[in-house]
C-alpha positions, -999 to 999 in steps of 0.1 A, spaced: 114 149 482 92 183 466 94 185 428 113 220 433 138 208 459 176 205 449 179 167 456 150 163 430 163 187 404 199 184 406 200 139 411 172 122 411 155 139 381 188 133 360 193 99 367 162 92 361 163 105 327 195 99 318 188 61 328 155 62 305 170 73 276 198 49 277 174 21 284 149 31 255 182 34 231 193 -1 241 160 -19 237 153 -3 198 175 -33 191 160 -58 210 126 -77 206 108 -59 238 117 -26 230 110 -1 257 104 -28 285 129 -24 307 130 15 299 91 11 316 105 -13 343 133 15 351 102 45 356 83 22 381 112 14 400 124 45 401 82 60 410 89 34 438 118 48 449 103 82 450 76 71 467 95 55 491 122 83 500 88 100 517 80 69 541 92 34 530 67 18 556 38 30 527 53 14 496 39 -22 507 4 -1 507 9 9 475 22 -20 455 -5 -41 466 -31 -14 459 -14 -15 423 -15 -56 423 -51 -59 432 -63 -34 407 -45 -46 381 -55 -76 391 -95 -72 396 -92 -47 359 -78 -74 340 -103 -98 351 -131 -73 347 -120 -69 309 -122 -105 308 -152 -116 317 -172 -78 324 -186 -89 357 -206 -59 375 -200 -75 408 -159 -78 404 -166 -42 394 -183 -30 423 -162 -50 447 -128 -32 433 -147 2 437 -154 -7 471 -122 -19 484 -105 13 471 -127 34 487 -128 19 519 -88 21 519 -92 57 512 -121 63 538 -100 43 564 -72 65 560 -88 98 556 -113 95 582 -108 65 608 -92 91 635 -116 117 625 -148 95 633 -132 75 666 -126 112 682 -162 123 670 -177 91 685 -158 95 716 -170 137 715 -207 131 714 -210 95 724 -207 78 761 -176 55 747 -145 53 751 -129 40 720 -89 39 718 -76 62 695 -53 52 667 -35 74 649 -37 69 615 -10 87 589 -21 94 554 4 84 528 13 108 502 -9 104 470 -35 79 482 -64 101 468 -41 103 435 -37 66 431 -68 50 442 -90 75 422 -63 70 384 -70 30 396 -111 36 405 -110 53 368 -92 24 353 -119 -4 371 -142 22 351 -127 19 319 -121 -17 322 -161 -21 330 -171 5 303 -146 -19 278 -124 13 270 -90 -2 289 -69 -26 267 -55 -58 289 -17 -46 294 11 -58 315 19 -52 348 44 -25 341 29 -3 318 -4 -3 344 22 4 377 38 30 357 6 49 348 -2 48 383 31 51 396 45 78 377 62 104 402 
């Protein structure tokens, strides 16, 4: 679903919003205002996400999980080590999907292997969300990230 298609403008978009705002007005009342207003974007950033290729949402919540996850700890206890290992892991997801088929053909080109290729599909907005998470493992090092929940983190890396 493209921002400018008629699906997105014409339902999705308003439900969305319309669903927001009547979540946000219902929780002014409550003690966790705004909580299930958050909950409602990153399930509905999931769904959007989803309606491009469900078989990559798995990808992306635990991408999500484990940075929130390695970020929290690293504001924690500030360990260069949990620091360079998130960095890692993210960019060796990205590199894998990026540029496994690229460097199998090249071996196989200039090389005298053989090696099976695999084709690999890039899901949409893995160079969006693993550099906003890389950025938050920085700030969480660099002691500029607050600890937050696990909504308000999937929804700033979530948001459609």
């Amino acid at each position: 679903m493209l921002f400018n298609s008629y699906p997105f403008i014409f339902f999705y978009l308003p439900i969305v919003i319309m669903g927001f705002f009547f979540l946000v007005k219902e929780g002014a009342t409550k003690l966790h205002s705004g909580q299930a207003a958050r909950i409602f974007l990153v399930l509905a950033s999931l769904v959007f996400y989803a309606y491009w290729d469900y078989r990559f949402l798995p990808l992306l919540l635990a991408s999500v999980l484990f940075n929130y996850s390695i970020g929290s700890k690293i504001v924690e206890i500030k360990s260069k080590r949990l620091f360079a290992f998130g960095v890692s892991l993210n960019l060796l997801l990205l590199c894998f999907f990026k540029y496994f088929s690229f460097v199998i053909t090249t071996l196989n080109r200039f090389l005298p292997i053989d090696l099976p290729e695999i084709s690999v599909v890039l899901p949409l907005g893995i160079s969006f969300f693993t550099f906003t998470q890389i950025a938050f493992l920085v700030d969480a090092y660099k002691s500029k990230a607050e600890k937050s929940d696990l909504f308000s983190y999937g929804l700033f890396v979530t948001i459609f």
